[in-house]
N, C-alpha and C positions, 0 to 999 in steps of 0.2 A: 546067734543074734539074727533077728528080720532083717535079708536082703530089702536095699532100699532103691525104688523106684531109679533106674536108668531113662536118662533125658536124652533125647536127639532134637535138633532142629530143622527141619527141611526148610529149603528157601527155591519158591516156583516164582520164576518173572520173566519176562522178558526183556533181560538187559542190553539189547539193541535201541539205540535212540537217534534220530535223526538230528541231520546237523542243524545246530542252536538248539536241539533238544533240552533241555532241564530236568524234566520231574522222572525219576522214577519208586515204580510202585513193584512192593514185593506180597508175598502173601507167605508168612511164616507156622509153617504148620508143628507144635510144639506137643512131642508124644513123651509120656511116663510110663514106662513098660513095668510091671510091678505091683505090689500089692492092690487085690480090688476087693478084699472083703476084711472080716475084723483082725486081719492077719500082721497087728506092728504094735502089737503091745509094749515093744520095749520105748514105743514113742507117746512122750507126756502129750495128752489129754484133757481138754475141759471143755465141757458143753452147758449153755445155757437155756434152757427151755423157757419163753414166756408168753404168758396166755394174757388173754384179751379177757377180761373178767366184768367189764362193763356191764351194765341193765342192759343194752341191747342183744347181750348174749344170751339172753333168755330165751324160750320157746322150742328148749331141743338141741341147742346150739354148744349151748353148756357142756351138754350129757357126752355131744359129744367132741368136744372138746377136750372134754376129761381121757377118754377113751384111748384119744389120739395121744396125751401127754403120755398117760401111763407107759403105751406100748415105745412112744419115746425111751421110756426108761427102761424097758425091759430090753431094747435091744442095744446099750449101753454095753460096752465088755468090761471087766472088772479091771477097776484101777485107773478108771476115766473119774477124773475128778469131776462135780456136776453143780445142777441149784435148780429149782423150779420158784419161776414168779410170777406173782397175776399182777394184769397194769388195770389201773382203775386211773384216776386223775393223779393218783400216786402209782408207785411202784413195791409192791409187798414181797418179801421172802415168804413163801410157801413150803420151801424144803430146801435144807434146813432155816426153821427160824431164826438164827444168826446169820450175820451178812458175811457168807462165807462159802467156797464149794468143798464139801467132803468127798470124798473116793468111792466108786462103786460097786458093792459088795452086795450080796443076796438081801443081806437086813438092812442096808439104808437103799438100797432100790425098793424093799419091802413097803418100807417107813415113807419112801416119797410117794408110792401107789396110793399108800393109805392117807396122806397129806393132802393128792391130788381130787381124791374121791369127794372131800370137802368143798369144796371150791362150790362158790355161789354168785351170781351175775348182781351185780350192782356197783354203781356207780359211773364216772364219766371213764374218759378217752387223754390217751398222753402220751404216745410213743417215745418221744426222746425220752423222758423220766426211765421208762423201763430200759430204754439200750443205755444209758447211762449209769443205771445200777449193776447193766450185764460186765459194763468195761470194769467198772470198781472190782467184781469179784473176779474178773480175769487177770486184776492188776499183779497175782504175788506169781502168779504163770508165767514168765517172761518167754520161754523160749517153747512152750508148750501148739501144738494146734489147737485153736481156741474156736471154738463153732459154736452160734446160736442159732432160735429157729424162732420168730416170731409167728401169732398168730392173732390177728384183727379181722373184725366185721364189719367197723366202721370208721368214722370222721377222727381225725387227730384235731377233737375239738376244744379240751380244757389244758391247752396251752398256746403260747403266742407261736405264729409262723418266725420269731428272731429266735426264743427260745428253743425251737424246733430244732432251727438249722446250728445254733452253738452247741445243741447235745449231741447232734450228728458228728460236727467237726473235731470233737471231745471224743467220739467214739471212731472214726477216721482211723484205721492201720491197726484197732488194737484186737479186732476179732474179725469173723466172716458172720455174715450173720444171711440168712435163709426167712423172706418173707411168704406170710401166705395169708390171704384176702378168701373168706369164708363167707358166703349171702352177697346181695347183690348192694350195701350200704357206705361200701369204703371205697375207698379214692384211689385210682391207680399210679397216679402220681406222687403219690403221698411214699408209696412204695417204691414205686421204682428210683425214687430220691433215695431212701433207705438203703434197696440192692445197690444201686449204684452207688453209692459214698464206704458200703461195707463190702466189696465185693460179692452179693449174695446175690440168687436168682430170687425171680417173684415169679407166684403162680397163684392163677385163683381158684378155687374151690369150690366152685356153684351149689355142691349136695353136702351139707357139714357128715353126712355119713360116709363119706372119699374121705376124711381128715385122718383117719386110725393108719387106716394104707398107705396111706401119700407121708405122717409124720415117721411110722418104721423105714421107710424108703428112704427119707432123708439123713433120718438118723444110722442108716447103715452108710449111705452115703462118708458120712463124714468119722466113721469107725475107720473107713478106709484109704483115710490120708495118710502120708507118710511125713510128708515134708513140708515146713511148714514155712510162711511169710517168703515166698518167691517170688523174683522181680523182674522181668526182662530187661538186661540195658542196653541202649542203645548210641553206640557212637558214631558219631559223622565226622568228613574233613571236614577243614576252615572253607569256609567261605560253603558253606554247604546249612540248610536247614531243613529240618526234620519236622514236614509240616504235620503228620497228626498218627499217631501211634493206637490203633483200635483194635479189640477184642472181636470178631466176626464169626467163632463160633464157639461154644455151643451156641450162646448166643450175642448179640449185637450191645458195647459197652465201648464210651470213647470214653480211652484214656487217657489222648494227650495231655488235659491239665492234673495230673497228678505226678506230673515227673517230678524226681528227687534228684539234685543235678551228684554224681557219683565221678566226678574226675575230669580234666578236659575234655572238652566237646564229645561229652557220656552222659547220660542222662538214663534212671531207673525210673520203670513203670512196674506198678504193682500187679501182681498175679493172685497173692491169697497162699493159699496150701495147695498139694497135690496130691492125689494116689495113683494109682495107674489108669493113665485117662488121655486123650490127648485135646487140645484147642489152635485155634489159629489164627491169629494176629494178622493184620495190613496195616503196612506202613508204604508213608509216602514221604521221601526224599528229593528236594529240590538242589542239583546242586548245580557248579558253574560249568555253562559249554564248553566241550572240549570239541577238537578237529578230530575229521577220520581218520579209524584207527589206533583210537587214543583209548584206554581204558584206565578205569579205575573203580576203587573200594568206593562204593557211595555208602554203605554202613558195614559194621560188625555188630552183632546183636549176641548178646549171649545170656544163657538164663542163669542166674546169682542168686545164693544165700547172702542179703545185701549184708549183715551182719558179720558175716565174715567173709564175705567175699570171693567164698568160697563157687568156683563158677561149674554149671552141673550139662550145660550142651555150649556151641556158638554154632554161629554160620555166616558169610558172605552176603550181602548185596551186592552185587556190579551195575558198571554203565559201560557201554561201549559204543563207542557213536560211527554209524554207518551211513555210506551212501545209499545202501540197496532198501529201496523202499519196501521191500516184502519182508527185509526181517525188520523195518523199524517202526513198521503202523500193522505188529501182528501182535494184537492182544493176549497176554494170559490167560486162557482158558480159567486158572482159578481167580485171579484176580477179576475177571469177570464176574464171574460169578456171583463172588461175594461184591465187587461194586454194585449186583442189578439189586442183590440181598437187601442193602444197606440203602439205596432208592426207595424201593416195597416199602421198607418200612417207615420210610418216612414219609413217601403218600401216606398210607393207612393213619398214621399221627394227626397229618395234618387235615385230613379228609373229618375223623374223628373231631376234633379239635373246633374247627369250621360249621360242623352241625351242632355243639355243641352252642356256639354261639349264634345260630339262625342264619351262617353263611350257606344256604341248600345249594346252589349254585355250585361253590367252590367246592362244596363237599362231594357232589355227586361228581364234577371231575377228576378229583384226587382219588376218590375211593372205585369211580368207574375205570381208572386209568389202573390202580393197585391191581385190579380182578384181571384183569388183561393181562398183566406182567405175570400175573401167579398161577395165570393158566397157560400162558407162552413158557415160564421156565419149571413148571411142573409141580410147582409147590401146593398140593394139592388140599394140606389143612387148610392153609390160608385163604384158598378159593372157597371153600367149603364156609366157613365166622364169613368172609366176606359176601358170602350169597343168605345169611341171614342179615344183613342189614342193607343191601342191593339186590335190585333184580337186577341182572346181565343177559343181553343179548352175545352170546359167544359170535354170532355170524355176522351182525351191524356192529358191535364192540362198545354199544350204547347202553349206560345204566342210569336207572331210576333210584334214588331214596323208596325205602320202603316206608311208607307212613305209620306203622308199628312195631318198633323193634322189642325184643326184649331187653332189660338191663342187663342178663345173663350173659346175652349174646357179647352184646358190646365190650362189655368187661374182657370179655372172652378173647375179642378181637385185639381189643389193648394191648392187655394186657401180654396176647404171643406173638405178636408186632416182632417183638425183640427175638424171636426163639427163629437160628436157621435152619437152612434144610442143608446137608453136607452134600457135594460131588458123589454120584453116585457109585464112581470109578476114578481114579486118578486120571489127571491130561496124561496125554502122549508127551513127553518131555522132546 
């Protein structure tokens, strides 16, 4: 049988806090040592493929669209149960024509190739309909890794923004689902709603001819889960609150409102599936001052199969309250880090955000301020989208709006807002 993924939890903080201190912050780095390629067949399987088949996927977009589904399917390992669907203002089964996922075998990956080859652009835009049809055929999978991988070009226009968000919450916990934004006409928000409600990443796609590489990638990606519906919980003492529980790498996803309360003062945040990978979580605990020399557990965190409870790493937060002010005001190098991370990207939002609605002013500060922080902490993509839509003086630390961006870019910049850069080396502990 498949060896399955080995969990650790490392916990970096500085659990010194000054007297009357309260808040402390951990940075929990969660590794899966264990399969990374199609290597866990004995682990049930279902992936859902759906394409964007709308009239604006016309002029090439299609073709290659097609392209990219197929190779979806071919890098499939046999005995993944599957479905191919095109969303139009509905949602269509393409493969197979019954509302159903069959098993992946030479002739029905054949059968979906030759289904996919069909496919023709026409009609509107509907995202929830399509992740709604994806949950129905994941429905008889109960304990399976269940992965989809949407693919839009445009507006989630022929349906209401209520109907949207009930298909989403209808689809909440029951799969992962993997967006991706193709040409320069869809909404990034519209997405990262999506990634973030399904635990999936969004990326965009500027050339539809990156679509064949980028969908085998992914879908090897998710060949390579082992474990699946992971949860991190978290418990705190009485009189202690657990101000916000977030995702900070690979990349940037708050979790706090998705807790599931798991036991007294415990509380589960969802993870998704795993394969051999690692991520890393910040959490911030308020609890009651203690005098010097006084310690205590300000959390236990451990990662669960909530299902059964079954628990797969833990580890310790402390607090310990000191006189000596050199270990109580000395910051976690990793929790640095990823605090300045998680700033970055909320400039660049809000910067975005602000030009979009003709605030120039506020934009050029938020987005002259991002280029400075992402050339101070070394984040070199980000400087890079951020100097297509600013010019930047590095020496005066003054930026301009460019009066012509592309929508390539922008999208670009958005859209990897969320995406961090990791410690290039471990702190010194």
């Amino acid at each position: 049988m498949t060896e399955q993924p080995q969990f650790t939890i490392r916990v970096d903080q500085n659990k010194y806090l000054p007297v009357g201190g309260r808040e402390v912050h951990a940075v929990l780095t969660v590794e899966a040592s264990g399969p990374v390629d199609n290597a866990v067949p004995e682990t049930q399987a279902a992936e859902v493929i759906i394409v964007d088949t709308s009239g604006s996927m016309s002029y090439g977009k299609i073709a290659e669209a097609r392209k990219a589904a197929q190779a979806a399917v071919d890098t499939l390992r046999d005995g993944v149960f599957f479905a191919i669907v095109a969303g139009t203002a509905q949602a269509h089964m393409i493969y197979p024509p019954e509302r159903r996922l069959l098993p992946s075998n030479p002739q029905t990956r054949q059968a979906a190739k030759e289904a996919i080859s069909r496919l023709q652009a026409d009609g509107g835009t509907a995202m929830g309909r399509w992740l709604r049809l994806a949950a129905d055929l994941f429905e008889p999978f109960p304990g399976a890794i269940k992965h989809a991988i949407l693919l839009t070009d445009g507006k989630n226009e022929h349906q209401s923004a209520e109907e949207f968000d009930a298909d989403l919450a209808y689809c909440t916990g029951r799969f992962v689902c993997d967006c991706r934004g193709v040409g320069t006409a869809w909404v990034v928000a519209e997405l990262r709603k999506v990634g973030s409600a399904l635990l999936g990443n969004v990326m965009d796609i500027p050339n539809p001819k990156d679509l064949e590489a980028d969908f085998r990638a992914m879908t090897q990606a998710a060949m390579g889960k082992a474990v699946a519906d992971v949860a991190l919980r978290v418990w705190t003492p009485q009189n202690a609150t657990l101000k916000f529980v977030k995702q900070v790498s690979p990349a940037l996803e708050d979790l706090t409102a998705r807790r599931i309360p798991s036991g007294p003062q415990a509380g589960d945040y969802p993870t998704g599936s795993w394969g051999g990978e690692s991520r890393e979580y910040h959490i911030c605990v308020e609890v009651p001052p203690g005098v010097v020399g006084q310690e205590m557990r300000a959390a236990w965190v451990k990662l669960v199969v909530p299902d059964s409870g079954f628990q797969l790493a833990a580890g310790n937060v402390l607090a310990l309250w000191s006189d000596d002010l050199v270990q109580s005001t000395r910051i976690n190098p990793r929790v640095a880090h990823y605090t300045g991370q998680q700033e970055l990207a909320g400039l660049i939002q809000e910067g975005l955000q602000a030009r979009k609605e003709g605030d120039l002013e506020l934009a050029t500060a938020r987005l002259g301020r991002a280029r400075g922080m992402a050339q101070q902490s070394g984040h070199g993509e980000t400087a890079r989208l951020l100097d297509k839509v600013i010019d930047f003086d590095p020496e005066s630390g003054t930026a301009r709006l460019k009066p012509n961006v592309e929508k390539a870019d922008e999208i670009a910049l958005d859209t990897r807002s969320t995406r961090t850069v990791r410690m290039r080396k471990d702190p010194e502990s």
